[in-house]
The first five atom37 places (N, CA, C, CB, O) and aatype in JSON, in Angstrom:
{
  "aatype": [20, 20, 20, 20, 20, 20, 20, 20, 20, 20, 20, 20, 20, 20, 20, 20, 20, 20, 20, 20, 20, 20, 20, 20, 20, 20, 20, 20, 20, 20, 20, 20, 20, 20, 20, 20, 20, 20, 20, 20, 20, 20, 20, 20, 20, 20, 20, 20, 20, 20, 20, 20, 20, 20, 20, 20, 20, 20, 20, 20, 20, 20, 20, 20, 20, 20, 20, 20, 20, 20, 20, 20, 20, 20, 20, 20, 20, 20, 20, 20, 20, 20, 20, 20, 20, 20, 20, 20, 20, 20, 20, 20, 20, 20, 20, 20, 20, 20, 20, 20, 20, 20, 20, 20, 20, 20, 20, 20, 20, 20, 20, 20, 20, 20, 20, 20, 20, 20, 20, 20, 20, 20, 20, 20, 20, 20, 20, 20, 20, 20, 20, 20, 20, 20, 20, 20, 20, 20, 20, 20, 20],
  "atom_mask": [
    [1, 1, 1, 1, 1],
    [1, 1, 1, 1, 1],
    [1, 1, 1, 1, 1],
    [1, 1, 1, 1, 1],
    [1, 1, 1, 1, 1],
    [1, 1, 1, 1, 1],
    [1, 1, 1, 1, 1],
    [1, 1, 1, 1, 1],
    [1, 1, 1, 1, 1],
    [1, 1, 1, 1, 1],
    [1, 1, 1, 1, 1],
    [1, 1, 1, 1, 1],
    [1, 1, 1, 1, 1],
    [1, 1, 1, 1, 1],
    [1, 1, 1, 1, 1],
    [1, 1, 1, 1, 1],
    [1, 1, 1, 1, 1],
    [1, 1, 1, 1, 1],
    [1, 1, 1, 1, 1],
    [1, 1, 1, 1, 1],
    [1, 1, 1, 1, 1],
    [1, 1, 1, 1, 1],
    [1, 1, 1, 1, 1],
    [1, 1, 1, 1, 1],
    [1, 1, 1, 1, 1],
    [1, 1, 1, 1, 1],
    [1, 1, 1, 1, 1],
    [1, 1, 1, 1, 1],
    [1, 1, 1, 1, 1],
    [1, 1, 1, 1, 1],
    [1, 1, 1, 1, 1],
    [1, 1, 1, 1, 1],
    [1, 1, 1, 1, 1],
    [1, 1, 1, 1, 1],
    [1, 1, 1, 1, 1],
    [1, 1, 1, 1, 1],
    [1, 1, 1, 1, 1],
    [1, 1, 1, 1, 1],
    [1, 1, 1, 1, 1],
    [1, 1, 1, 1, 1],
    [1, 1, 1, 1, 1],
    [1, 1, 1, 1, 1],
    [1, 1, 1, 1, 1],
    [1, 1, 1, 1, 1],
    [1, 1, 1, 1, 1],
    [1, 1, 1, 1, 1],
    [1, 1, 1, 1, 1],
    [1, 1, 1, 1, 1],
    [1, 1, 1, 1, 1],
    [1, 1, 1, 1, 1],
    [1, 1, 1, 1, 1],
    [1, 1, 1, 1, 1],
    [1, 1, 1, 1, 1],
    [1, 1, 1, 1, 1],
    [1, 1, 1, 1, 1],
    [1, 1, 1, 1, 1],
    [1, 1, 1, 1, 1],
    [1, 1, 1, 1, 1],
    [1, 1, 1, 1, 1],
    [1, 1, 1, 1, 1],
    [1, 1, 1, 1, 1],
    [1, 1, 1, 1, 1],
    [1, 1, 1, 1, 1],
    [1, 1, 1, 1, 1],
    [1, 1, 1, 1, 1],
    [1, 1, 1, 1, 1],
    [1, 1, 1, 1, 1],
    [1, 1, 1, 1, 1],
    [1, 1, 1, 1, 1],
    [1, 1, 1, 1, 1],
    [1, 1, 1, 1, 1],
    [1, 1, 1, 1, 1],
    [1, 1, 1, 1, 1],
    [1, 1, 1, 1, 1],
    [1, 1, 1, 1, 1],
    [1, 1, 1, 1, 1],
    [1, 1, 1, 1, 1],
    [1, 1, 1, 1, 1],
    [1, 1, 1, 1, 1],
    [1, 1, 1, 1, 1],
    [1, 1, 1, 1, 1],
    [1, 1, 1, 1, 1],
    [1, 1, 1, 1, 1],
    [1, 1, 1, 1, 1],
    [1, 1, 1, 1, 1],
    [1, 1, 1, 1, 1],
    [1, 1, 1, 1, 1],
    [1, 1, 1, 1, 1],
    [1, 1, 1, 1, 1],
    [1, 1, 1, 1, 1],
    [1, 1, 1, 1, 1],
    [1, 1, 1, 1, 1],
    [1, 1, 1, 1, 1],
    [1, 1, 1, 1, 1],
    [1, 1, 1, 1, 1],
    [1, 1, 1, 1, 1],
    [1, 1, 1, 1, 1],
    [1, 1, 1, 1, 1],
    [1, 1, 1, 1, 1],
    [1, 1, 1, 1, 1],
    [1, 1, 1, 1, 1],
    [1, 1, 1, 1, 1],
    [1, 1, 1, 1, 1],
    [1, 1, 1, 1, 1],
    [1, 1, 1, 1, 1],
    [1, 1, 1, 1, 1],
    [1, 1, 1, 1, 1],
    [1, 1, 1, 1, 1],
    [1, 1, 1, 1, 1],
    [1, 1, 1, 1, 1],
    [1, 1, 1, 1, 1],
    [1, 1, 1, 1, 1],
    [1, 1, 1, 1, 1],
    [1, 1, 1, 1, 1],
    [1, 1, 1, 1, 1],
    [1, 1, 1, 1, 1],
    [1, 1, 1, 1, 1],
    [1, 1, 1, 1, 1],
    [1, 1, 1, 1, 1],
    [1, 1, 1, 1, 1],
    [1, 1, 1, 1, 1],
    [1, 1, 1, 1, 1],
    [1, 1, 1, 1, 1],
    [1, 1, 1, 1, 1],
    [1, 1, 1, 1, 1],
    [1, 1, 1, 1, 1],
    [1, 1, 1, 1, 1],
    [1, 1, 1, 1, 1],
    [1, 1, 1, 1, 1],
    [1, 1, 1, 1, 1],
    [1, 1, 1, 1, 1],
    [1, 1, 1, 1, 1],
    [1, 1, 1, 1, 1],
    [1, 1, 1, 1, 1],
    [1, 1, 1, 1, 1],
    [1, 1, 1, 1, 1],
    [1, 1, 1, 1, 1],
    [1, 1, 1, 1, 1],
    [1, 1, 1, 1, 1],
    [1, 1, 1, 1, 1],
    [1, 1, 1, 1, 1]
  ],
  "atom_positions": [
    [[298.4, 79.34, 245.23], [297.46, 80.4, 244.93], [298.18, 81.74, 245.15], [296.18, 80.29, 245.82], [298.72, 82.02, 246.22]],
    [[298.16, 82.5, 244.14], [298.77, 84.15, 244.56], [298.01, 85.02, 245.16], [299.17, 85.02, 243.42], [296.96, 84.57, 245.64]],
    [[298.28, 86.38, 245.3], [298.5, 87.12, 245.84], [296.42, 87.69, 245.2], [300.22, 87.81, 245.52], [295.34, 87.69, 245.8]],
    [[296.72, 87.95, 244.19], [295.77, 88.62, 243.18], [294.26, 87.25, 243.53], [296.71, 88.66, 241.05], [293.29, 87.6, 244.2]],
    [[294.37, 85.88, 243.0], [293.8, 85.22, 243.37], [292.73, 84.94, 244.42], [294.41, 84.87, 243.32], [291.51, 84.82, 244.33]],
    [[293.77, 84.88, 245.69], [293.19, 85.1, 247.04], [292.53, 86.55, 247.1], [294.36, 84.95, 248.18], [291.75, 86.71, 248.03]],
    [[292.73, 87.69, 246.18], [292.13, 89.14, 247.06], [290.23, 88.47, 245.99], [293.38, 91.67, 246.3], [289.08, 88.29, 246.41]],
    [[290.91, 88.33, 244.55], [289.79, 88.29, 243.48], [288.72, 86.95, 243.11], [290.56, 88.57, 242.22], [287.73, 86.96, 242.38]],
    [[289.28, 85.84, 243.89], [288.87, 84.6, 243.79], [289.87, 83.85, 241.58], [286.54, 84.87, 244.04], [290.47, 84.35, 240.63]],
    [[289.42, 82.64, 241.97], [289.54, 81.92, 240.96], [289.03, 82.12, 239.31], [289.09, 80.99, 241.48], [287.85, 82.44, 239.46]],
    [[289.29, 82.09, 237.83], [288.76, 82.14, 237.18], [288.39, 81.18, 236.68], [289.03, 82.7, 236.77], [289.31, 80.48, 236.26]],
    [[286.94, 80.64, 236.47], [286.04, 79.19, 236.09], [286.6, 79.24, 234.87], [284.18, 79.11, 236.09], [287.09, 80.25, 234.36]],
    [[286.5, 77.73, 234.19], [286.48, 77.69, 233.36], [285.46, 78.55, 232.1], [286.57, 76.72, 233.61], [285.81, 79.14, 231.08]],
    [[284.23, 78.35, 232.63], [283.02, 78.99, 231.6], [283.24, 80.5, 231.78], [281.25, 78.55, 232.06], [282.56, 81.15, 231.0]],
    [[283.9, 81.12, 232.49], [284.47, 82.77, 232.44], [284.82, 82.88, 231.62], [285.38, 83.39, 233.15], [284.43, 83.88, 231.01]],
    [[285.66, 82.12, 231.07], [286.57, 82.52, 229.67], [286.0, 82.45, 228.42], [287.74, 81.67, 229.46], [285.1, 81.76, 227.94]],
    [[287.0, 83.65, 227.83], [285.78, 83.39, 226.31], [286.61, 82.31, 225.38], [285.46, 85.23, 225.05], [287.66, 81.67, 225.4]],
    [[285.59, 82.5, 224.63], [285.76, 81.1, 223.84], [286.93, 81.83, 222.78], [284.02, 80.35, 222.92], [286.62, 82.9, 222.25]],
    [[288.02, 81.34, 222.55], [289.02, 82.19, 221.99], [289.37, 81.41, 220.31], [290.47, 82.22, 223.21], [289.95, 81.96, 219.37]],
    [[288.94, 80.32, 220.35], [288.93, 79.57, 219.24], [288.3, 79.94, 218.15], [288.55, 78.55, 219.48], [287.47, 80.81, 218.42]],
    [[288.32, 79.62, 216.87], [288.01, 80.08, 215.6], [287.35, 81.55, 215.11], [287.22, 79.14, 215.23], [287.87, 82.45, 215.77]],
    [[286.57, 81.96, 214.34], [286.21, 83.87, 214.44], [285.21, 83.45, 215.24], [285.63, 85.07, 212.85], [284.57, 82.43, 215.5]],
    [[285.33, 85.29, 215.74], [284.03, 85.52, 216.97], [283.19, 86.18, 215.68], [284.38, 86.87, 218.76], [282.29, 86.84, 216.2]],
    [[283.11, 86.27, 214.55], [282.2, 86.8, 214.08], [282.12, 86.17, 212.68], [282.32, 88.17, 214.2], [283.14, 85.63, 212.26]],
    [[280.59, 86.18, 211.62], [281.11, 85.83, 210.25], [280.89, 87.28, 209.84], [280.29, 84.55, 209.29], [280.29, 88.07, 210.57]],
    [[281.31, 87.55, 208.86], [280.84, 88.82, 207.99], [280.5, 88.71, 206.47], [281.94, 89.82, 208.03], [281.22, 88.11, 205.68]],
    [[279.38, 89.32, 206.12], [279.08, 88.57, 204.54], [278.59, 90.26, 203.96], [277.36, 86.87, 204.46], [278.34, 91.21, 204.7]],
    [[278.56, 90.25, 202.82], [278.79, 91.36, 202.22], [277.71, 91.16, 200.95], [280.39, 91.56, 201.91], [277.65, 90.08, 200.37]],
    [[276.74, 92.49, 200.5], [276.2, 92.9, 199.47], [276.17, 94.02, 198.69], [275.44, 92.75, 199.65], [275.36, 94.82, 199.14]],
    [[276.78, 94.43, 197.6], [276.59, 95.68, 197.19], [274.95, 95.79, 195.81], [278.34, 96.1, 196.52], [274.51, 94.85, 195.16]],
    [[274.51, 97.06, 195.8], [273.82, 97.08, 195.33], [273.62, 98.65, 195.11], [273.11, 96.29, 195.82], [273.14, 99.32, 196.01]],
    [[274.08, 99.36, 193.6], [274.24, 98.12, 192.56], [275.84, 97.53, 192.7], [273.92, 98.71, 190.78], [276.76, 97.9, 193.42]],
    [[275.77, 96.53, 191.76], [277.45, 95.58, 192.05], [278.51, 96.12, 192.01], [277.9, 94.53, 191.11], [279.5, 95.64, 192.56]],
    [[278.55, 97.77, 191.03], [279.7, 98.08, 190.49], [278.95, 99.67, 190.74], [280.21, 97.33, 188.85], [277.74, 99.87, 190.69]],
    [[279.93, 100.64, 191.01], [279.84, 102.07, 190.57], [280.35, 102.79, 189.67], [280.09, 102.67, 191.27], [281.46, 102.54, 189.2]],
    [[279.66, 103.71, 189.32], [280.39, 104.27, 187.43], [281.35, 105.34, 187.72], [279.0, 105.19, 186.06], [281.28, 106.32, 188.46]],
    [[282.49, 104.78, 186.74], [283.27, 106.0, 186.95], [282.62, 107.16, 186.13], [284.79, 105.78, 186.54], [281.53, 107.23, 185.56]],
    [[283.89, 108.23, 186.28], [283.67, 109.61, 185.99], [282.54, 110.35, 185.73], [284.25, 109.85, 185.16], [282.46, 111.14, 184.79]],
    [[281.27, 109.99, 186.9], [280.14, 110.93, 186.78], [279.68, 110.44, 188.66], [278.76, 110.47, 185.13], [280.16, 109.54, 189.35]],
    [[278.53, 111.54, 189.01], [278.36, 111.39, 190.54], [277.49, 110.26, 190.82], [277.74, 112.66, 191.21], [276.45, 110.21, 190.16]],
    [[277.7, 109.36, 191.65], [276.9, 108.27, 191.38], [277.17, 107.51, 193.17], [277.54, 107.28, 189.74], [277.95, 108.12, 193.9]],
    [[276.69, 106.62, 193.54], [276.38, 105.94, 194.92], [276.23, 104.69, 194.34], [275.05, 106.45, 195.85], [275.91, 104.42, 193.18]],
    [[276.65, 103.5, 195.86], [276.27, 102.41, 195.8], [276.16, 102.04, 197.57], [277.25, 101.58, 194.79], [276.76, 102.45, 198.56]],
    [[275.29, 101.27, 197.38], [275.05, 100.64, 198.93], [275.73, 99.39, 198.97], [273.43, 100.34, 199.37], [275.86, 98.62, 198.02]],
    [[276.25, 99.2, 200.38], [277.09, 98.12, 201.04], [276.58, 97.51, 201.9], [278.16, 98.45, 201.57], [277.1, 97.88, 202.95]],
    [[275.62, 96.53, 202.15], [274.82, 95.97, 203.0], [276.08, 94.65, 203.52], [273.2, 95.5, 202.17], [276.76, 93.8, 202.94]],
    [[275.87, 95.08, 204.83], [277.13, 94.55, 205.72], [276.1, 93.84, 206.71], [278.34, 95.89, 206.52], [275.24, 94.48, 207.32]],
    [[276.29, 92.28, 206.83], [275.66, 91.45, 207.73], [276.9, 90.59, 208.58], [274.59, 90.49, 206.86], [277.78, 89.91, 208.06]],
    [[276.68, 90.84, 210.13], [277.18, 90.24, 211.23], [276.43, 89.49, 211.73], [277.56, 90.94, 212.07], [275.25, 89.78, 211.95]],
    [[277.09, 88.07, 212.07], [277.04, 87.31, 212.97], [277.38, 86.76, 214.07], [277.04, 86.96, 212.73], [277.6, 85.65, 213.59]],
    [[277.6, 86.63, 215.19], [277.89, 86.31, 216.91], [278.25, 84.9, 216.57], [276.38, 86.48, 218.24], [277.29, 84.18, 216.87]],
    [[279.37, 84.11, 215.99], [279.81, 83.03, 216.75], [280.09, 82.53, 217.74], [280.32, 82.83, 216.6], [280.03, 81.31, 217.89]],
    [[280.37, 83.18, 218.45], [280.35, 82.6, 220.12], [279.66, 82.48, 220.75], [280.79, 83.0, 220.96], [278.57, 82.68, 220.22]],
    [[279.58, 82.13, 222.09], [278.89, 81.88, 223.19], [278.0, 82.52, 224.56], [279.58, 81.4, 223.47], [277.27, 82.25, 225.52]],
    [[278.75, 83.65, 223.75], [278.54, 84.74, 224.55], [278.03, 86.08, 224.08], [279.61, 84.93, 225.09], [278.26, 86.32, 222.9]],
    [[277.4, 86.97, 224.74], [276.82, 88.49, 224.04], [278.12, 89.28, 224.25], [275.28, 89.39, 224.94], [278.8, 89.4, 225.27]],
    [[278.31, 89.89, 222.78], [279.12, 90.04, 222.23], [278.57, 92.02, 222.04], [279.25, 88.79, 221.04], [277.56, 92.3, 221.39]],
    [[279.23, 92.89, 222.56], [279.2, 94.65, 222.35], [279.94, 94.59, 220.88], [280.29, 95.81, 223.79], [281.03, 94.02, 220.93]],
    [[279.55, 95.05, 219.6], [279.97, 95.17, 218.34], [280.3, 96.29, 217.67], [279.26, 94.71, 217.73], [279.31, 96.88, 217.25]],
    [[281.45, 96.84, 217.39], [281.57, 97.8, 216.25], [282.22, 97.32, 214.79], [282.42, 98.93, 216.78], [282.98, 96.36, 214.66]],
    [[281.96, 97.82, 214.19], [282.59, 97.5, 212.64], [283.19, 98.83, 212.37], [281.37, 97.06, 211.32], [282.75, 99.85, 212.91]],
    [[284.55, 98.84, 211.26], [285.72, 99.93, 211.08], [285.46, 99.46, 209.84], [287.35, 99.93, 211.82], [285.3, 98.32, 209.43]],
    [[285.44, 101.06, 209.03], [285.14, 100.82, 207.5], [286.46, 101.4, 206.92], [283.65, 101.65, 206.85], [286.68, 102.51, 207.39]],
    [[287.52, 100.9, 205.91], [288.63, 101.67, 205.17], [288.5, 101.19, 203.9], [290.11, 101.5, 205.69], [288.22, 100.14, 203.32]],
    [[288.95, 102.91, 203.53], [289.03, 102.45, 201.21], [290.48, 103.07, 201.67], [287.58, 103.82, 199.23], [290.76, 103.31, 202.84]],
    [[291.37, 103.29, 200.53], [292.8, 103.5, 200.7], [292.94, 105.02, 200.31], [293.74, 102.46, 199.74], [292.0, 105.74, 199.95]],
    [[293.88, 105.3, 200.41], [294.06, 106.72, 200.34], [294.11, 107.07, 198.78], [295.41, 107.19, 201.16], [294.09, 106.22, 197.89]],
    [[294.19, 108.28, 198.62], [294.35, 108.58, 197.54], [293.24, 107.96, 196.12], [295.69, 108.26, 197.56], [293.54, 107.61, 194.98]],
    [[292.25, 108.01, 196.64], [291.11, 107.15, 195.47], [289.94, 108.69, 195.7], [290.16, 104.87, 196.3], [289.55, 109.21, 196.75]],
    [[289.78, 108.91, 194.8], [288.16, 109.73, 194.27], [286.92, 109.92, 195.08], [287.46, 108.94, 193.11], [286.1, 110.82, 194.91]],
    [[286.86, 108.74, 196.22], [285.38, 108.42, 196.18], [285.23, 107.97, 197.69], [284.92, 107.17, 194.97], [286.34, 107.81, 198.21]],
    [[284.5, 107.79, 198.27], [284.36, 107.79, 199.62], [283.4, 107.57, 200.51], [284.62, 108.59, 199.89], [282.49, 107.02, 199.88]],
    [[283.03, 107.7, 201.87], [281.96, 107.56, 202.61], [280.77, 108.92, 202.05], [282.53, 107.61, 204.29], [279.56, 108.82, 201.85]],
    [[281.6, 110.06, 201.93], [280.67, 111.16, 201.72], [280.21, 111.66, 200.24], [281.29, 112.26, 202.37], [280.69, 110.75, 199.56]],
    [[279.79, 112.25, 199.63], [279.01, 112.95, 198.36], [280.56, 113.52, 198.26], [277.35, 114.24, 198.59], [280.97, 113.28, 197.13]],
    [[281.45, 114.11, 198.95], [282.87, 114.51, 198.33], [284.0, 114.06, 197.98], [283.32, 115.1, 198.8], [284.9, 114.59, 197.32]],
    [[283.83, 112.28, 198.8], [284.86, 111.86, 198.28], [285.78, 111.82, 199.54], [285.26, 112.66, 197.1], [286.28, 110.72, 199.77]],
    [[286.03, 112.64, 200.21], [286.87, 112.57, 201.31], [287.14, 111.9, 202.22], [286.81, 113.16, 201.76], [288.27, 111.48, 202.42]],
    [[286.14, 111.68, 202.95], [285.7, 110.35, 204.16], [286.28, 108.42, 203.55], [283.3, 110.39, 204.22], [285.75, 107.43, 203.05]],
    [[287.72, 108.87, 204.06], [287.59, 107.33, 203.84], [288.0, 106.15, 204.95], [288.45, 107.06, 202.67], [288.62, 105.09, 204.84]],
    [[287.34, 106.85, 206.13], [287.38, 105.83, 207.15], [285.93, 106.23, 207.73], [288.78, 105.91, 208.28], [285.32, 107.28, 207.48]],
    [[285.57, 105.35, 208.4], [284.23, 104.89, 208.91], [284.2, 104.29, 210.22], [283.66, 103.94, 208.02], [285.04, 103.38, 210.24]],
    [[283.55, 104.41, 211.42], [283.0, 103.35, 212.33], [281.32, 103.48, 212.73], [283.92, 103.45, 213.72], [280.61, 104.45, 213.02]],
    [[281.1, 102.25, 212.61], [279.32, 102.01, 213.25], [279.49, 101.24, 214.27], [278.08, 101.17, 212.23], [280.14, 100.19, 214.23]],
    [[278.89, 101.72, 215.32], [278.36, 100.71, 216.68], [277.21, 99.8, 216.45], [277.84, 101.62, 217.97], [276.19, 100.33, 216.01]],
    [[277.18, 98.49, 216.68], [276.14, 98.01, 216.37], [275.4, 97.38, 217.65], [276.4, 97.18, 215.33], [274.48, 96.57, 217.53]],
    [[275.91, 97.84, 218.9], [275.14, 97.13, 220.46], [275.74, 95.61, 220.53], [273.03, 96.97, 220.37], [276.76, 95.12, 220.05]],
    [[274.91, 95.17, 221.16], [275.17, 94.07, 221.91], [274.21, 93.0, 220.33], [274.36, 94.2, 223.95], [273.24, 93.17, 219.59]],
    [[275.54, 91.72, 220.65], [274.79, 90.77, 219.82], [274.74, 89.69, 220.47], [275.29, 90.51, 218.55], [275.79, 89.41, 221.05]],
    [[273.8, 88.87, 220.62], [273.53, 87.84, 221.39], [273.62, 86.69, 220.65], [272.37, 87.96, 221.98], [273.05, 86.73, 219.56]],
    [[274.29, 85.49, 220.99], [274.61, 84.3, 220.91], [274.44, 83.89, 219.35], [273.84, 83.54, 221.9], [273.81, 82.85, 219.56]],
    [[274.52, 83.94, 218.24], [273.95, 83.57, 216.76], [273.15, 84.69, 216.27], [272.99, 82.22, 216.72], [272.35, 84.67, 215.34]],
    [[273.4, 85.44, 216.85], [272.19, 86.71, 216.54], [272.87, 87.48, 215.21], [271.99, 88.06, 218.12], [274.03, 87.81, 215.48]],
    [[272.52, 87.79, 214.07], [272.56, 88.55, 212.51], [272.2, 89.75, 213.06], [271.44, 88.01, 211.15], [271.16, 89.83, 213.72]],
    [[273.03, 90.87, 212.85], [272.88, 92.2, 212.37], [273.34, 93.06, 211.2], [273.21, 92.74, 213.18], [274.5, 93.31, 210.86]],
    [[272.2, 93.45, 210.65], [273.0, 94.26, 208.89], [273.14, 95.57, 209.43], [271.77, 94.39, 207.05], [272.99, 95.71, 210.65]],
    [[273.47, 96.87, 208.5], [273.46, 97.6, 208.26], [273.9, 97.75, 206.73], [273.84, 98.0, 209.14], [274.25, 97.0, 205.83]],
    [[273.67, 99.22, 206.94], [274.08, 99.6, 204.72], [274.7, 100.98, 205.15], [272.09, 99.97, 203.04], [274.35, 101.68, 206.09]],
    [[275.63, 101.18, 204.32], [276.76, 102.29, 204.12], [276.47, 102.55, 202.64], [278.49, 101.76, 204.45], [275.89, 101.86, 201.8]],
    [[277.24, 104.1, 202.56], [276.84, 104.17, 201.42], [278.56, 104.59, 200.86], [275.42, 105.26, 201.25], [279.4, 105.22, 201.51]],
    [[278.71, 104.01, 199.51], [280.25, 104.88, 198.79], [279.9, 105.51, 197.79], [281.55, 103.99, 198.17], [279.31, 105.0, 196.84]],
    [[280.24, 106.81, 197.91], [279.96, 108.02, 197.06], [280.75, 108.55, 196.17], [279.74, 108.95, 197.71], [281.37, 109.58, 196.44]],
    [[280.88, 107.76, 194.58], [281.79, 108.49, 193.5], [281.38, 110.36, 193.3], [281.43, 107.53, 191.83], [280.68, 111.23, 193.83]],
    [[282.28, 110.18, 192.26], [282.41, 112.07, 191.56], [282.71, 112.13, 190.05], [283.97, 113.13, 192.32], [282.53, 111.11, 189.37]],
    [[283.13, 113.17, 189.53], [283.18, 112.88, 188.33], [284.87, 112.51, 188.04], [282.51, 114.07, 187.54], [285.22, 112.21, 186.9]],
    [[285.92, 112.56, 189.24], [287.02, 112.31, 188.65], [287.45, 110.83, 189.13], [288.0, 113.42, 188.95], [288.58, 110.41, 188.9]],
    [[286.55, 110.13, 189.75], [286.83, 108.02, 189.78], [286.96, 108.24, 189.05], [286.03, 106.59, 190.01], [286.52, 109.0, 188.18]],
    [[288.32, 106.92, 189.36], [288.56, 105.87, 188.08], [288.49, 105.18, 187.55], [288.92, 105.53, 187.77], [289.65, 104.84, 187.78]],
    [[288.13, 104.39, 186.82], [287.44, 103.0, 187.27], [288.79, 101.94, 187.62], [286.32, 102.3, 185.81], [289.97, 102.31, 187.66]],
    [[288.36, 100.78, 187.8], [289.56, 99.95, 188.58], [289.02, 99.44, 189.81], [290.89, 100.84, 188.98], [288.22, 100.16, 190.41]],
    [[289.41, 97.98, 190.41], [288.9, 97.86, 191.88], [289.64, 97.86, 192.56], [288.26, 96.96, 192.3], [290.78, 97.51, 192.27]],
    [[289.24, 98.31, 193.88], [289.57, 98.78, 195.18], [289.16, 98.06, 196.18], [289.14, 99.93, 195.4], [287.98, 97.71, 196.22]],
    [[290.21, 97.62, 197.34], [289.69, 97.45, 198.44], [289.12, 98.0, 199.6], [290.18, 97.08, 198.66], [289.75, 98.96, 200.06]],
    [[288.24, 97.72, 200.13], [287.09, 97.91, 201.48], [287.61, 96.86, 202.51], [285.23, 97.48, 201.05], [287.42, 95.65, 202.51]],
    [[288.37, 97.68, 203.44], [288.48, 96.82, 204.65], [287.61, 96.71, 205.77], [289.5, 97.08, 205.19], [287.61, 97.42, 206.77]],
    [[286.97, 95.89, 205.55], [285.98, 95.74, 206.96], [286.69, 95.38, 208.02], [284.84, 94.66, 206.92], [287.52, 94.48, 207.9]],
    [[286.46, 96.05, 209.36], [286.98, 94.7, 210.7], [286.01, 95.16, 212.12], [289.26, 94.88, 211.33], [286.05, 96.24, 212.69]],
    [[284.98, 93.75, 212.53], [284.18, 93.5, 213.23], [285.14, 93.23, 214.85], [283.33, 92.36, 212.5], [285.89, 92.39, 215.34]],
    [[284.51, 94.61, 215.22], [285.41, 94.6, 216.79], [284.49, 93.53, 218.04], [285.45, 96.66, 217.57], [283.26, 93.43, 218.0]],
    [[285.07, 93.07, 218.74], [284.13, 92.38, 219.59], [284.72, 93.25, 221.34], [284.41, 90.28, 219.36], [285.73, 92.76, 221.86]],
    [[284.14, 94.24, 221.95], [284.51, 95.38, 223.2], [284.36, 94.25, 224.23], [283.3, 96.97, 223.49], [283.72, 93.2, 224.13]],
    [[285.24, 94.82, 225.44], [284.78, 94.87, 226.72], [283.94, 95.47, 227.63], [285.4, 94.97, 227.08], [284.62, 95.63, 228.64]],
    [[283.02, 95.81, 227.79], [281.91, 96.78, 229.16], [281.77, 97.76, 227.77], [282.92, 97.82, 231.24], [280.75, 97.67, 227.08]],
    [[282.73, 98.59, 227.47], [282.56, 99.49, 226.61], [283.4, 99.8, 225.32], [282.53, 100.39, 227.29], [284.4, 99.09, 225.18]],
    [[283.14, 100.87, 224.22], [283.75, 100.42, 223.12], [284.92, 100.76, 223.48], [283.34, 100.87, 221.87], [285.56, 100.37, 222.5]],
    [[285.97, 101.4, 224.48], [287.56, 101.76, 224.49], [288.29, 100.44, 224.71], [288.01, 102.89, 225.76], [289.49, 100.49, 224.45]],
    [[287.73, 99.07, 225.22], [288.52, 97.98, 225.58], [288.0, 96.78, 224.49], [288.3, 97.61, 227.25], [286.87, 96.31, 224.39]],
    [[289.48, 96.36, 223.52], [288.5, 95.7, 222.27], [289.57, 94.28, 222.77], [288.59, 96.58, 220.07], [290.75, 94.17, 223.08]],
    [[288.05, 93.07, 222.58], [288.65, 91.47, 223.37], [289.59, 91.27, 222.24], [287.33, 89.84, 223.63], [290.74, 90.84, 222.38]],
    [[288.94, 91.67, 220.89], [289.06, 90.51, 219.81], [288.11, 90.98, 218.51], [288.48, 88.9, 220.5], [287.01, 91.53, 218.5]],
    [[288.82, 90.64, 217.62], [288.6, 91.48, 216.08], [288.31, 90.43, 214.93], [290.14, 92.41, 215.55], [288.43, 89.25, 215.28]],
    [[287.93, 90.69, 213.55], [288.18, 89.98, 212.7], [287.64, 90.92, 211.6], [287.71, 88.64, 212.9], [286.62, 91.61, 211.57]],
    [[289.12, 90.63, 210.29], [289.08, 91.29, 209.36], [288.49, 90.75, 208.1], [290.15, 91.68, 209.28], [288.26, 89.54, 208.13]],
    [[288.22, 91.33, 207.06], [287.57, 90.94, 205.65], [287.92, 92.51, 205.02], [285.57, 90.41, 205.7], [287.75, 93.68, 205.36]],
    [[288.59, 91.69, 203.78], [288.59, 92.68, 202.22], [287.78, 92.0, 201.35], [290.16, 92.87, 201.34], [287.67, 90.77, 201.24]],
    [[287.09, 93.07, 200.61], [286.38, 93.12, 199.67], [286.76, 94.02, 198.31], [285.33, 93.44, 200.26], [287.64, 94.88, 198.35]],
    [[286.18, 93.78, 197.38], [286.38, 94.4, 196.01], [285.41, 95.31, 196.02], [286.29, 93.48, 194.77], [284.22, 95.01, 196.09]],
    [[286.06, 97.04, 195.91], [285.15, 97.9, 194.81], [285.32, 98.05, 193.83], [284.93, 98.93, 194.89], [286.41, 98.46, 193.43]],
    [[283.91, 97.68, 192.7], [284.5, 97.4, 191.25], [283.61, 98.86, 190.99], [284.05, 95.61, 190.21], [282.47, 99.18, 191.32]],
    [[284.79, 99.66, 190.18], [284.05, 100.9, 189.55], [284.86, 100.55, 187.98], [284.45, 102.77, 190.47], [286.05, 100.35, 187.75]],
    [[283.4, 100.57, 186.88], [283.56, 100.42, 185.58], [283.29, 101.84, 184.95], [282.67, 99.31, 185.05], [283.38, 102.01, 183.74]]
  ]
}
């Protein structure tokens, strides 16, 4: 037994998190499917999380489109990174939210990727256990 051990006691087995397969699913809806190029226009991104594990799980999600594209989190186009806190998720527990991506008149059309990645924190959001990523298609016609 060390040093640390003896001051902190032993770690149980059931302490540990479950480190095996994703701690989260992530499933994705846009609506409408596609955004129009070269005029001002919106589409919603209905983003649903799920808690695979065993445990209550503190959640943020990180939103990225790539640089240099038209269109964005904001009405200007600029904003192309994102984070939402979504609290604590408990054991199988579903949480959505909806984002919005905001063309202009100079999109192009062509698709683009949306990187989602579902953070899973420690106590608070500065200490992250464990992550999982998903790309998606933005189709602008």
């Amino acid at each position: 037994m060390g040093f640390l051990e003896a001051m902190f006691g032993e770690k149980k087995p059931s302490e540990e998190l479950k480190t095996s397969g994703a701690p989260f699913t992530i499933s994705t809806k846009f609506v409408p499917r596609r955004l129009s190029s070269r005029k001002e226009d919106r589409m919603q991104v209905m983003i649903s999380v799920k808690n695979n594990t065993s445990e209550d799980q503190l959640v943020s999600l990180d939103f990225l489109l790539p640089g240099g594209v038209t269109f964005g989190f904001d009405p200007t186009g600029i904003g192309k990174k994102m984070e939402k806190r979504l609290g604590h998720l408990a054991p199988a527990e579903t949480k959505e939210i909806t984002i919005t991506i905001w063309g202009n008149n100079q999109t192009k059309e062509g698709e683009y990727p949306l990187k989602i990645t579902a953070f899973s924190h420690y106590l608070d959001y500065n200490k992250v256990l464990n992550y999982i990523t998903r790309t998606v298609a933005v189709r602008i016609v």
